[in-house]
VOGU-3710 file (C-alpha; in Angstrom, 3 decimals, decimal comma):
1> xxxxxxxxxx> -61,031/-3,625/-2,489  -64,190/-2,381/-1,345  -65,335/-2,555/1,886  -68,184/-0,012/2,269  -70,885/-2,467/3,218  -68,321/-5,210/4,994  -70,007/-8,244/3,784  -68,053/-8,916/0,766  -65,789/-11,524/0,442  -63,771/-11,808/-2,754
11> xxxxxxxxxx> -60,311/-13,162/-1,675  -59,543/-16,487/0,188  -59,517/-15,808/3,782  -57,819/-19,403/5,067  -54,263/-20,749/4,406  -54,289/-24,393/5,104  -51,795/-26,601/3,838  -48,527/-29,045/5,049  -44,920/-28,930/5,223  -41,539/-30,396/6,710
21> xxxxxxxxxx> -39,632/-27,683/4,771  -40,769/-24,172/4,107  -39,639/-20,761/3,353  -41,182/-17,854/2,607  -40,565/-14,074/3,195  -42,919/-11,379/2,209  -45,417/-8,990/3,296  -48,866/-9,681/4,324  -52,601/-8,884/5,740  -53,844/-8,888/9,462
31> xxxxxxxxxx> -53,501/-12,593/9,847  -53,466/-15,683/12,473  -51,293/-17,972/12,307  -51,377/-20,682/13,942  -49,503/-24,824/13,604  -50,123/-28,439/15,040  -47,450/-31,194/14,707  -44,290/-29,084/15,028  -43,653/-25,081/15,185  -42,905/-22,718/12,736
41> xxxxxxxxxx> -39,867/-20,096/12,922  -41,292/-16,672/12,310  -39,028/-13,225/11,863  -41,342/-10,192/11,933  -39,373/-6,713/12,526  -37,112/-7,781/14,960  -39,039/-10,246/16,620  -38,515/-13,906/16,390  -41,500/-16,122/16,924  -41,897/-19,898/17,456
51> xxxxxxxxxx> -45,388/-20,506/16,946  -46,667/-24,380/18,127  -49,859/-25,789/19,249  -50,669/-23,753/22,009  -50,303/-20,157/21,231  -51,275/-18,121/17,810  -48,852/-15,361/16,045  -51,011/-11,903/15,444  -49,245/-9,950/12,165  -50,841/-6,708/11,540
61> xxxxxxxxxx> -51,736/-5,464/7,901  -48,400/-4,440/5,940  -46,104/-6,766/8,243  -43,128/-7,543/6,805  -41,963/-11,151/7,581  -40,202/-14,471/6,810  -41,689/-18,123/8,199  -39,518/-20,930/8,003  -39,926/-24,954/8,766  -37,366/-27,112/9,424
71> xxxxxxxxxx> -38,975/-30,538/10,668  -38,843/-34,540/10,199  -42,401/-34,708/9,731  -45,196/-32,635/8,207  -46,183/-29,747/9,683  -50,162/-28,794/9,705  -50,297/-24,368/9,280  -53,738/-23,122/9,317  -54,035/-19,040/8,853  -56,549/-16,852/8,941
81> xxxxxxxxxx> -56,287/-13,371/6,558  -58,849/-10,550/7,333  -60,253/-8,568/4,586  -58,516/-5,229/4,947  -60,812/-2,161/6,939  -62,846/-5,289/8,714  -61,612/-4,980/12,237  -61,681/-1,221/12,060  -65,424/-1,617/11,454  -65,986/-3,639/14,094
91> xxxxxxxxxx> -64,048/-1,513/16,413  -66,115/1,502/15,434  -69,257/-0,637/15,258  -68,351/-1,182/19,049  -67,411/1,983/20,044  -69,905/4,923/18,287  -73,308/5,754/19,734  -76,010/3,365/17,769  -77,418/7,044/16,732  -74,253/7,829/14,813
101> xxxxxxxxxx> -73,999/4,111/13,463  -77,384/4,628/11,184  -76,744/8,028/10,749  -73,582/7,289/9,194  -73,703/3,294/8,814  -70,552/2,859/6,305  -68,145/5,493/7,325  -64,756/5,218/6,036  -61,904/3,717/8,072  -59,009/5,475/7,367
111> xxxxxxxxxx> -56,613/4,196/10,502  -55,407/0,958/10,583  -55,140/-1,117/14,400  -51,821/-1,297/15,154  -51,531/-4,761/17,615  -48,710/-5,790/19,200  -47,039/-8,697/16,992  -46,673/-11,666/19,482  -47,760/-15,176/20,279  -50,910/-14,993/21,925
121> xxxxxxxxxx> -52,722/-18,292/24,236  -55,817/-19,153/22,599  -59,037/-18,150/23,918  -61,557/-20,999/24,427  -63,871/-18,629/22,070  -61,186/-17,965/19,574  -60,075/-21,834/19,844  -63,743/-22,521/19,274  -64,224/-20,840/16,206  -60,566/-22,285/14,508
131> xxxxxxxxxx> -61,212/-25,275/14,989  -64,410/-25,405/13,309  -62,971/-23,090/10,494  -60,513/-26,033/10,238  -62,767/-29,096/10,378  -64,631/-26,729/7,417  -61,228/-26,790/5,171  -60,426/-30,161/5,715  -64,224/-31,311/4,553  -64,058/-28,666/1,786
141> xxxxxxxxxx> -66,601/-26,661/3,090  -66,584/-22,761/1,310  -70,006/-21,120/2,433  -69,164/-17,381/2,317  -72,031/-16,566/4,533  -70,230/-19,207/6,949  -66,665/-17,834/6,674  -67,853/-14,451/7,251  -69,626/-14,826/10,112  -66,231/-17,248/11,724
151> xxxxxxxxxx> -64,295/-13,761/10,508  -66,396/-11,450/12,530  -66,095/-13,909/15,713  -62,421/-13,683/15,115  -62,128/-9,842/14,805  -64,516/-9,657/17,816  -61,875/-11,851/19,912  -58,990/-10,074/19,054  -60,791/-7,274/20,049  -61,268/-8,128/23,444
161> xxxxxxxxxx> -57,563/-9,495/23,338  -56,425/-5,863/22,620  -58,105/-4,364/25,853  -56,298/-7,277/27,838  -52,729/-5,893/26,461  -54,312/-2,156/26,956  -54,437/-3,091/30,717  -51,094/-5,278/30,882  -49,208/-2,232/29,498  -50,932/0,255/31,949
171> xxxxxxxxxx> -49,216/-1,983/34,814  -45,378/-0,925/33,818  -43,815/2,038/35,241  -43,698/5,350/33,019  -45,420/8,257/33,017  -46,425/8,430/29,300  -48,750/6,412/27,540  -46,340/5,706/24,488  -42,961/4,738/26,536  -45,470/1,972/28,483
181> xxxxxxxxxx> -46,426/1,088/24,541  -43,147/0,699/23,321  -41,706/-0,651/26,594  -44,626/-3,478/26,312  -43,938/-4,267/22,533  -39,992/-4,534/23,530  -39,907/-7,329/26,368  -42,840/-8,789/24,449  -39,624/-8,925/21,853  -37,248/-10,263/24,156
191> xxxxxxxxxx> -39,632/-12,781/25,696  -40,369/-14,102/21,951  -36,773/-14,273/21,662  -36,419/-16,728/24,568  -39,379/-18,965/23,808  -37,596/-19,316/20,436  -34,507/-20,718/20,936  -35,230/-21,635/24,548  -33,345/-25,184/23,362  -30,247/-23,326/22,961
201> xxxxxxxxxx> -27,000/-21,969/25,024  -28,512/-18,513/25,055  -28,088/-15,966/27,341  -30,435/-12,619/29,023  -27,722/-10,542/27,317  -28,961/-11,423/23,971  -32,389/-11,725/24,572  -31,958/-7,519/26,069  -30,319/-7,185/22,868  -32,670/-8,481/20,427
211> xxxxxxxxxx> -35,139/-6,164/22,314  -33,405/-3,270/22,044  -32,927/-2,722/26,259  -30,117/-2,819/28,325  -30,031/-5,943/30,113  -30,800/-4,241/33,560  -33,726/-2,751/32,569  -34,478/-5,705/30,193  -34,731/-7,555/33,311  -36,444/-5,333/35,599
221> xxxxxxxxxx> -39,064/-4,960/33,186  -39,503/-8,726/32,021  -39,660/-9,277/35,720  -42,621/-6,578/36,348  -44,491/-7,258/33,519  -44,744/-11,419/33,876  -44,005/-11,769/37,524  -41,320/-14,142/36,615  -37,660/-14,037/35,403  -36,008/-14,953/32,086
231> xxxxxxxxxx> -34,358/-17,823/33,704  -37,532/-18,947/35,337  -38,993/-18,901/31,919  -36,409/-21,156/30,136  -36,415/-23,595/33,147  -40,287/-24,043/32,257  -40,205/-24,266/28,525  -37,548/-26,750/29,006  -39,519/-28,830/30,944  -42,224/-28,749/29,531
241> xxxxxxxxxx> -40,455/-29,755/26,224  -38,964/-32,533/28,040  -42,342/-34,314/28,880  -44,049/-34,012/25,764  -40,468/-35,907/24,527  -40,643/-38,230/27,254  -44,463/-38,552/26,413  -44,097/-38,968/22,290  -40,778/-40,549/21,764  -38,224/-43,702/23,173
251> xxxxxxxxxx> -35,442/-41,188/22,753  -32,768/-41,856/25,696  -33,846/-39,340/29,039  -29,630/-38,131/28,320  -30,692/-37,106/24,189  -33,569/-35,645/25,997  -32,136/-33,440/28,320  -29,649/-32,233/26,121  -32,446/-31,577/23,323  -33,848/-29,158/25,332
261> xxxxxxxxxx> -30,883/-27,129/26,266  -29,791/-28,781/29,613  -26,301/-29,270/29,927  -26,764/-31,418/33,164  -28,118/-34,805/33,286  -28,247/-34,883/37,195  -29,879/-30,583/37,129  -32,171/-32,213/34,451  -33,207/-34,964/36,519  -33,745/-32,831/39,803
271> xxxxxxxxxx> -35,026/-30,166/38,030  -37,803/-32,250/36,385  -38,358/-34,523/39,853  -39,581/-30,921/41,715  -41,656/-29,994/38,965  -43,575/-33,114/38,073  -43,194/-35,205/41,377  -41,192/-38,206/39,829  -38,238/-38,732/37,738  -37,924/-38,696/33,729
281> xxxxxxxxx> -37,529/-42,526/33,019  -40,540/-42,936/35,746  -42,622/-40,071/34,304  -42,250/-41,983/31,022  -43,576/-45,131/32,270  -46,563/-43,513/33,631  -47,341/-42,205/30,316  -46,419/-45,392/28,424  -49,027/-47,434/30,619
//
């Protein structure tokens, strides 16, 4: 595929379709991917990655990978594929002296970006310009000139979401560059891990393990790299879970709890009183109303 002017589209960039029940395991482009109505269950390396509503998985060109969907109702996946050599561009586009760009205006990219594979929280720009590449799908929409131009905002954000990890990583302790790197990618792992299968009886050991760390200095980095601790992190997500159940379903506050991995009615209902200022069957009628 040629690439030496970067305007020329000749594959289809966008992945939009719906599924209870999907599997699939391959190996793909740079892509997005993103879901709304349920989560996908990706396996990338050996990262696991729940992706949902509010966050986007980043797979870099070459990835290896599975996705699976196991839900009761359809599941909406919209991904984005970049033509290969198109972020490189931009990057260099960005980063060489205007001079050199019309000397030289189609130089040859021969190194692809490596980013880290994680869930990422959508930027307002980046949310922005899926949406309307959704709303574009759904109507049938397929101007090239369009799509191209929602592909170069897209690069351009992931762009500036690459210098935000450059300056996360320089926070953790090590004196080289790479250990930081690899360090960074590795509780990233772990992290993924947790938000996975945060619904389950799972413990830091195995999250350490699934990053390839010790469990000390899974810890001690998790802790200096989110300012927060594994624990701290479950606790949340199963919360969280718990009032969008509250908010979208009549199931019982006990199914509830135990659906997101509490084994304590009474530590649910405390638990969920601090954060939210009232209790679960209360929270629910204030929702209801």
């Amino acid at each position: 595929m040629s690439h030496s002017n970067g305007s020329i589209l000749n594959f289809s960039p966008i992945l939009h379709e719906q599924s209870a029940e999907y599997y699939w395991k391959g190996t793909g482009g740079l892509s997005i991917k993103t879901f709304r109505g349920g989560r996908a269950l990706y396996q990338a390396g050996h990262g696991h990655f729940a992706v949902g509503e509010d966050r986007y998985l980043l797979l870099n060109q070459g990835q290896e990978y599975s996705i699976t969907i196991e839900s009761e109702k359809p599941v909406e996946s919209f991904c984005v594929f970049f033509p290969e050599g198109m972020v490189q561009e931009m990057r260099r586009s960005l980063m060489v002296p205007a001079d050199e760009l019309l000397v030289e205006p189609f130089h040859p990219v021969v190194r692809e970006i490596d980013f880290v594979v994680k869930t990422y929280e959508t930027s307002p720009e980046l949310s922005q310009v899926m949406q309307q590449m959704r709303i574009d799908s759904l109507h049938k929409l397929q101007d090239r000139t369009r799509v191209e131009e929602q592909l170069h905002a897209l690069a351009y954000g992931l762009l500036i979401e690459q210098q935000q990890v450059k300056r996360e990583i320089a926070q953790l302790h090590s004196i080289k560059s790479s250990t930081r790197q690899e360090l960074y990618r590795r509780v990233h792992v772990g992290y993924e891990y947790l938000c996975a299968y945060f619904n389950q009886s799972i413990s830091i050991s195995e999250a350490a393990e699934a990053a390839c760390l010790s469990t000390n200095h899974f810890l001690r980095s998790f802790k200096q790299l989110f300012g927060f601790t594994p624990h701290q992190l479950l606790k949340e997500k199963r919360l969280q879970e718990a009032g969008k159940l509250l908010q979208r379903t009549e199931l019982p506050v006990t199914e509830i709890c135990l659906e997101v991995g509490f084994q304590s009615l009474g530590s649910f209902s405390s638990l969920f009183t601090q954060k939210f200022g009232v209790s679960p069957s209360v929270y629910r009628g204030k929702c209801k109303r």
